[in-house]
LUMVEX-819913 format. One line per field, with one value per residue (C-alpha): residue in three letters; x, y, z. Coordinates in steps of 0.5 Angstrom, whole numbers. Example, Ala and Ser with C-alpha at 12.3 -4.5 7.8 and 13.67 -1.06 7.14 Angstrom:
! residues 2
residu <- Ala_Ser;
east <- 25_27;
north <- -9_-2;
up <- 16_14;
! end
This chain:
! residues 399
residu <- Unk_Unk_Unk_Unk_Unk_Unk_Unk_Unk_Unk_Unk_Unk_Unk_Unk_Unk_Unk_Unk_Unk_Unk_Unk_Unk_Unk_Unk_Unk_Unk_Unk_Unk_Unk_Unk_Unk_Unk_Unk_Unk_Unk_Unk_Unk_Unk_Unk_Unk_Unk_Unk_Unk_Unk_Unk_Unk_Unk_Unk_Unk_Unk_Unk_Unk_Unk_Unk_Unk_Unk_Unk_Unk_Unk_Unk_Unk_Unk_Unk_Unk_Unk_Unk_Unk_Unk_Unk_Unk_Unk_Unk_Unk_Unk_Unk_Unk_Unk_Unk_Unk_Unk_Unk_Unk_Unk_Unk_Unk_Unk_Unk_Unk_Unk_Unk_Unk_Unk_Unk_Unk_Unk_Unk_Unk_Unk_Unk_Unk_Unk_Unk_Unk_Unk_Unk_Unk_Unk_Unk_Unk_Unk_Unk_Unk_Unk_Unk_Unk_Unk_Unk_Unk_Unk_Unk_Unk_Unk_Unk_Unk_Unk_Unk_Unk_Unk_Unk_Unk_Unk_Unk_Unk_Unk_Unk_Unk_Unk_Unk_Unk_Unk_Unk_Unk_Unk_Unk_Unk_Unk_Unk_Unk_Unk_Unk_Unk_Unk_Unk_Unk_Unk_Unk_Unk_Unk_Unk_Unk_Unk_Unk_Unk_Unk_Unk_Unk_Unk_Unk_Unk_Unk_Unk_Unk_Unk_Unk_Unk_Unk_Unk_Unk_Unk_Unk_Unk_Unk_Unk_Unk_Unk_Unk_Unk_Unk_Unk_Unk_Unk_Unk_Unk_Unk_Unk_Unk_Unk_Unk_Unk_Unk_Unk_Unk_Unk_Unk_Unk_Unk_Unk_Unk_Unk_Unk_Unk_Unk_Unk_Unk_Unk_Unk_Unk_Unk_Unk_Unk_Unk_Unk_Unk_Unk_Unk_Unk_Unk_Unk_Unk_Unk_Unk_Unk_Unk_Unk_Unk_Unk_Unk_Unk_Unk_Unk_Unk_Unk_Unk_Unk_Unk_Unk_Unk_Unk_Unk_Unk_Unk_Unk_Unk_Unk_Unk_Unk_Unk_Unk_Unk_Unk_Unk_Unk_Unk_Unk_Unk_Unk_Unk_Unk_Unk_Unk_Unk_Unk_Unk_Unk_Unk_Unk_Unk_Unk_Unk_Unk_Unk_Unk_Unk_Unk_Unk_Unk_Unk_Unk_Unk_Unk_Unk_Unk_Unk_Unk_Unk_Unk_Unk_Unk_Unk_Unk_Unk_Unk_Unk_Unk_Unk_Unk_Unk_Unk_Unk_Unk_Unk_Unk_Unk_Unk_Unk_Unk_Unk_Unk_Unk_Unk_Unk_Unk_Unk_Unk_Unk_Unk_Unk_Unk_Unk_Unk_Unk_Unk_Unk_Unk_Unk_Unk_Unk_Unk_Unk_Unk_Unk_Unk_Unk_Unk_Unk_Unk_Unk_Unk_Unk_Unk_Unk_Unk_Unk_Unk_Unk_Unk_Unk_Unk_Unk_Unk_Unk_Unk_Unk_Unk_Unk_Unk_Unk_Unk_Unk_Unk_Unk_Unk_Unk_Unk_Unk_Unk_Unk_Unk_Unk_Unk_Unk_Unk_Unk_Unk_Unk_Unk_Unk_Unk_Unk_Unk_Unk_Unk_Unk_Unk_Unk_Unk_Unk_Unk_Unk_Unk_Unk;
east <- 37_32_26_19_13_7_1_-5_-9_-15_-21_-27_-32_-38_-42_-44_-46_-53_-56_-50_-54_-51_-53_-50_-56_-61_-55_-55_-63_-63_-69_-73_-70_-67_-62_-57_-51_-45_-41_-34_-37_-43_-50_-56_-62_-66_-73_-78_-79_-75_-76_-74_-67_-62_-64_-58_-61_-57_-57_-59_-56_-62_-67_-66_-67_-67_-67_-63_-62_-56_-56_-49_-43_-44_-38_-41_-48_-44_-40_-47_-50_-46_-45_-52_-52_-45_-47_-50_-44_-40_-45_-45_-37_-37_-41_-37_-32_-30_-30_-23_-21_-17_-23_-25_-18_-19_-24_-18_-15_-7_-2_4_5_2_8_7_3_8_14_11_9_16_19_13_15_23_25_20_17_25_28_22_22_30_28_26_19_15_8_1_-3_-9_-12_-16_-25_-25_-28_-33_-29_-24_-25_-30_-26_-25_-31_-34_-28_-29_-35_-31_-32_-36_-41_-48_-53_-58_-63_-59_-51_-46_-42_-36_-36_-30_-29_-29_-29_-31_-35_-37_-36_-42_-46_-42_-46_-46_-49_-49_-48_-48_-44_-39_-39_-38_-37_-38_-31_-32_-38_-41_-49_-51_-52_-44_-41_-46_-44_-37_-39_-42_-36_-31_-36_-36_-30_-28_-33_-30_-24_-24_-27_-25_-17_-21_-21_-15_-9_-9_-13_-14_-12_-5_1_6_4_8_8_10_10_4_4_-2_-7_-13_-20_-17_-9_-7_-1_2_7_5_8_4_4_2_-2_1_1_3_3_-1_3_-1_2_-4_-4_-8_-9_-7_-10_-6_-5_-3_0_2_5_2_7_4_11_19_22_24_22_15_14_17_14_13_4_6_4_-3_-8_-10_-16_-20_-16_-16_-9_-7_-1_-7_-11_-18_-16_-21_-22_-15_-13_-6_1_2_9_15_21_26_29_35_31_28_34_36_31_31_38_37_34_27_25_30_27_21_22_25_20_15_19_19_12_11_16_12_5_9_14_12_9_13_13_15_10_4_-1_-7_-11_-10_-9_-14_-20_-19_-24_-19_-18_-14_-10_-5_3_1_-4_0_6_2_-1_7_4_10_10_12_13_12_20_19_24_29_32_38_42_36_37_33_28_23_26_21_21_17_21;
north <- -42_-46_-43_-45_-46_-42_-45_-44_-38_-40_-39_-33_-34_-38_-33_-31_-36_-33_-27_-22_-24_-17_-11_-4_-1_-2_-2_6_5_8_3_7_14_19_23_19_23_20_24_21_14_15_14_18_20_26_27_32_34_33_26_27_30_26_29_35_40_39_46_42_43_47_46_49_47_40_34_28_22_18_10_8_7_5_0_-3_-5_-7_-12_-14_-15_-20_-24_-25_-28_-31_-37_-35_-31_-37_-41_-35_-35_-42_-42_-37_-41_-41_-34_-29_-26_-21_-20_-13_-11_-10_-5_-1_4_1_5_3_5_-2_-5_-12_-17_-23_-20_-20_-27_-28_-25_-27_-34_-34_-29_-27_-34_-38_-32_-32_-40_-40_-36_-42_-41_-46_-47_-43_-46_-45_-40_-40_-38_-31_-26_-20_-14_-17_-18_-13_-8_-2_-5_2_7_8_12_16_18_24_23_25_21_26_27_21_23_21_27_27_31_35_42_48_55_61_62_55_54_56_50_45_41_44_43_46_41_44_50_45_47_42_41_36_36_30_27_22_19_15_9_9_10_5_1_1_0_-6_-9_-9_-11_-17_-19_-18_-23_-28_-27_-28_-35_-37_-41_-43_-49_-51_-45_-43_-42_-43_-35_-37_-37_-38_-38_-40_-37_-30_-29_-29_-29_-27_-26_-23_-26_-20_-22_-17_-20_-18_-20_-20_-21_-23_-19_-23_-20_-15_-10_-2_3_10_15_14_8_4_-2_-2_-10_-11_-17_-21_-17_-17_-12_-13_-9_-9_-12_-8_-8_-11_-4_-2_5_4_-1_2_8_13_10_3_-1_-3_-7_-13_-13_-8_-6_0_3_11_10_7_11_10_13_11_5_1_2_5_5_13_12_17_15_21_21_17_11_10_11_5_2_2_1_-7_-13_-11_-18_-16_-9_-11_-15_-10_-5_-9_-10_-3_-2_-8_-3_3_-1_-4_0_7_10_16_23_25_21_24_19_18_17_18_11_12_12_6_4_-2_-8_-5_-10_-11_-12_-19_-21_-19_-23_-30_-29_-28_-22_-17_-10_-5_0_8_11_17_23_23_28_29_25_20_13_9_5_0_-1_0_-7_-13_-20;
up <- 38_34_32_36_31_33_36_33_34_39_35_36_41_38_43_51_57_56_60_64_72_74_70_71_69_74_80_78_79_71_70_75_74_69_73_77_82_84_88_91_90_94_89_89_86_85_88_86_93_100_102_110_113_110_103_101_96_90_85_78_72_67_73_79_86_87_92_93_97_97_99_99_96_88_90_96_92_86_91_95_89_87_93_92_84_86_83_77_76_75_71_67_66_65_60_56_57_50_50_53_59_55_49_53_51_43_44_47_43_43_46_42_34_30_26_22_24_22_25_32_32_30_36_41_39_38_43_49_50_50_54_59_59_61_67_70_74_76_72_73_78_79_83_89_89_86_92_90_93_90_83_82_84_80_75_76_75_68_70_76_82_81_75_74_68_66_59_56_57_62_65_69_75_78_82_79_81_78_71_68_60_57_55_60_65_72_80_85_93_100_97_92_84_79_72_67_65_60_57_52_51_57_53_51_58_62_56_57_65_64_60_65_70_65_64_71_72_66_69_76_74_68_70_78_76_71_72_64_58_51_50_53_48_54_61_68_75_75_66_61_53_51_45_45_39_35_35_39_43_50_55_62_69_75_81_88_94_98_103_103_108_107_110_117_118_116_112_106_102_95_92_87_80_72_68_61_55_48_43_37_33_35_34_42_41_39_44_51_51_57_58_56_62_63_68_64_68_72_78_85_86_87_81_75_72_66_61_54_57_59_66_65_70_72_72_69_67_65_57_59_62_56_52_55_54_47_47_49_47_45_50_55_55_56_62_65_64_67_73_73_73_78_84_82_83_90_93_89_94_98_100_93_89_86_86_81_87_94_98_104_97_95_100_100_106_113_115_122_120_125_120_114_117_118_110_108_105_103_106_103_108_106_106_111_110_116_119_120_125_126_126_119_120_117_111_104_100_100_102;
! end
């Protein structure tokens, strides 16, 4: 196979499109109070006294008794907020047109072990892009006008559904019961115990937070208009080549929109997605590794979890899959594994999952099986256990 020369390497952002139009701070009402509560996403705000029947007491950590008020969902007021500056917000994205859509993704620790540098541009340029290229799909179109509660969602998830911001530090609330660990943050709500399980200087996480806010922003708006970017070693409609203003190099898959069925029966409406592996060495076993896939960009689903700042694909793989893995091509293997994590975002979801978070939180859209049929939208319907001798039924599987 005749060697592809490399393109060139974009050049570094020469600076941002001005001033953010949607800080993270001042939605939390951090620029008005110190002390901010997020209990199963709905925001609230202390009070020193109560402010009317809608107040719950909340037993604060080092300060007893105190009053607060919730307004609604931190999702929500995110999402309203952002409909209200829409255009500033594109303005703002094209110009950082310069800019990457994948620039968060340096600051992310890496889940591969690092090989040289050299020897992954020689792979990316005469193995993957040439196999990827040789699948025949068609080329990247553009997208149509990004919608708030879509791109936005999961550009909180970093800080949790449960959170508190006290005396400068962030704290991520979970149950607890029993004795708490002395020195650990601690509330108290309508008889609910919560611990500060993970914790970090307010400036850090609510940093962080506005990150992915901005860069799900950017790329929301950054290929509306032309379909591709500067940033794209290779790219067609359903695989990506990436690389990041740092030179990390990654291999996506693109995931069209779909619907999949919670145990109830309802429909829940996924939007369109990308996934992608980090090509940090050309050894397989480096590469393939059981947390390896990630969300390229902020995203709500029950198997994808914030671990350090990327949005990670719960799925587990026994030993053998992943000898097989290792035992192919290492383009060969990836491709196959992101098929892999592309079913378990899709078609995961049954009786014996374990899902990160239960479908019904995501707060996503419902939709009827007629409108999905009319968007050609596939279902991916929830494989209940039959017992025995009943006929089966709906068929797990998009089309």
């Amino acid at each position: 196979m005749a060697a592809v020369e490399p393109a060139a390497r974009p050049a570094p952002p020469q600076g941002a499109g001005g001033t953010f139009p949607l800080a993270v701070a001042p939605l939390l009402g951090l620029d008005r109070r110190d002390a901010v509560l997020v209990l199963d996403g709905q925001l609230g705000h202390l009070q020193d006294r109560a402010v009317g029947v809608d107040a719950r007491e909340v037993v604060w950590h080092r300060s007893g008794k105190r009053q607060v008020r919730f307004s609604g969902g931190l999702q929500d007021r995110l999402v309203s907020e952002a409909r209200l500056r829409l255009p500033r917000l594109q303005n703002w994205a094209r110009a950082s047109e310069g800019d990457s859509p994948y620039r968060h993704l340096d600051g992310i620790a890496s889940t591969a072990r690092t090989g040289p540098v050299h020897e992954v541009e020689r792979f990316v340029f005469q193995r993957l892009i040439p196999l990827i290229r040789a699948q025949g799909h068609g080329r990247a179109t553009a997208r149509d006008m990004p919608r708030p509660e879509q791109f936005l969602a999961g550009a909180t998830d970093s800080l949790g559904r449960s959170f508190a911001v006290a005396e400068g530090r962030w704290h991520e609330l979970i149950p607890f019961y029993g004795r708490a660990p002395d020195g650990r943050f601690t509330l108290q709500v309508e008889g609910r115990h919560l611990l500060g399980m993970r914790s970090a200087a307010q400036v850090v996480a609510i940093t962080r937070c506005q990150g992915a806010v901005e860069e799900a922003v950017r790329s929301a708006f950054s290929s509306v208009e032309t379909g591709t970017s500067p940033w794209d070693l290779y790219r067609d409609e359903v695989y990506a080549v990436v690389c990041t203003p740092r030179g990390r190099h990654f291999v996506c898959q693109r995931l069209p929109e779909y619907a999949v069925e919670d145990m109830d029966g309802t429909l829940y409406y996924f939007e369109g997605v990308e996934i992608g592996i980090q090509l940090a060495s050309t050894s397989p076993a480096k590469v393939l590794r059981a947390v390896c896939v990630q969300v390229m960009h902020p995203y709500r689903h029950m198997f994808v979890g914030n671990i350090g700042g990327a949005a990670l694909v719960c799925m587990p793989r026994p030993a053998s899959y992943f000898a097989e893995l290792h035992g192919l091509d290492l383009a060969e293997g990836l491709l196959r594994h992101l098929e892999a994590a592309r079913m378990t975002l899709c078609a995961g979801y049954t009786p014996d999952s374990a899902p990160w978070h239960p479908l019904a939180s995501l707060k996503r859209k419902v939709v009827s099986a007629e409108e999905a049929a009319r968007r050609g939208l596939p279902v991916y319907w929830f494989a209940r256990k039959k017992a025995k001798g009943q006929h089966p039924g709906r068929r797990r599987g998009g089309r």
